[in-house]
Each structure stands twice: as C-alpha cells, then as structure tokens.
C-alpha positions in Angstrom: -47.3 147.5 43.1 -46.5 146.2 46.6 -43.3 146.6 47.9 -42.6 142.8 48.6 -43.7 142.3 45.4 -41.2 144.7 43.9 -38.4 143.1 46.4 -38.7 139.7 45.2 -38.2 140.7 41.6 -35.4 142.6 42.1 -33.9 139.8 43.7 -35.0 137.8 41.4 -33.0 139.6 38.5 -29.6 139.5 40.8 -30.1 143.0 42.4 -28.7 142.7 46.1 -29.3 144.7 49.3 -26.6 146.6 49.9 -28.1 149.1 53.0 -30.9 150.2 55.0 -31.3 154.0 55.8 -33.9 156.1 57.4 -36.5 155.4 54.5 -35.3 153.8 52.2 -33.9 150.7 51.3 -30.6 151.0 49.0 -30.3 148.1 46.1 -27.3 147.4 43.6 -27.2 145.8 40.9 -23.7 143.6 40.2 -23.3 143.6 36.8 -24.2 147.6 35.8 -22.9 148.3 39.1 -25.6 151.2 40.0 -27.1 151.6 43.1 -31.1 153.0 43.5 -33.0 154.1 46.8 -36.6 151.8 47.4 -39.1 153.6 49.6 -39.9 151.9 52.4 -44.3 152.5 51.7 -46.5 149.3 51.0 -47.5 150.6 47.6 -45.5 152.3 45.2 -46.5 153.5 42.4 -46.4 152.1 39.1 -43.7 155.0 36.8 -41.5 154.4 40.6 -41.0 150.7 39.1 -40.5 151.7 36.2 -37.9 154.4 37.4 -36.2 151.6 39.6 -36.4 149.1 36.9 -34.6 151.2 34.3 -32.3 152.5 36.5 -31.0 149.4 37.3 -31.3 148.0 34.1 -33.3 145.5 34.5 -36.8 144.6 33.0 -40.2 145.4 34.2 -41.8 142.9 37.0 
C-alpha cells in the first residue's frame, strides 16, 4: 500500500500526527489513546497495515 494512501485513512478514522522523528512518522489515536511509528518508505507492506491498523484499533483501509 502507498504510504499517502495509508496517511489519508488513518486520518480519515480520527488518528492524528502527533510527531516526526528520524524515520518514522509517530500517529495517535484519540479515543484508545495509543500511539504507533509509520515508516517513512513509499510502499509498505500489506501485514505493516495490518499491524498499524490493529494497533490502533481501527479497521483495515
């Protein structure tokens, strides 16, 4: 999946930004209040959405 892809989805379902590091971008969700890391690579692969995506508890794009 591209990453913009991914981005706009997670946006989508109410995650925010909450930092940039030094390869990854950091997103939280409000309302389970957990945090992931997103790679900064143009593709990632599909069981990394996944990962993201039930980590954050949120459904799949």
């Amino acid at each position: 999946m591209k990453r913009k892809d991914l981005i706009r989805h997670l946006t989508k379902e109410g995650c925010v930004l909450v930092r940039e590091g030094g390869k990854y971008s950091v997103f939280l969700n409000p309302k389970t209040n957990k945090e992931i890391p997103v790679t900064r690579h143009n593709e990632i692969a599909g069981f990394a959405v996944k990962k993201i995506c039930k980590e954050l508890g949120i459904e799949m794009p």
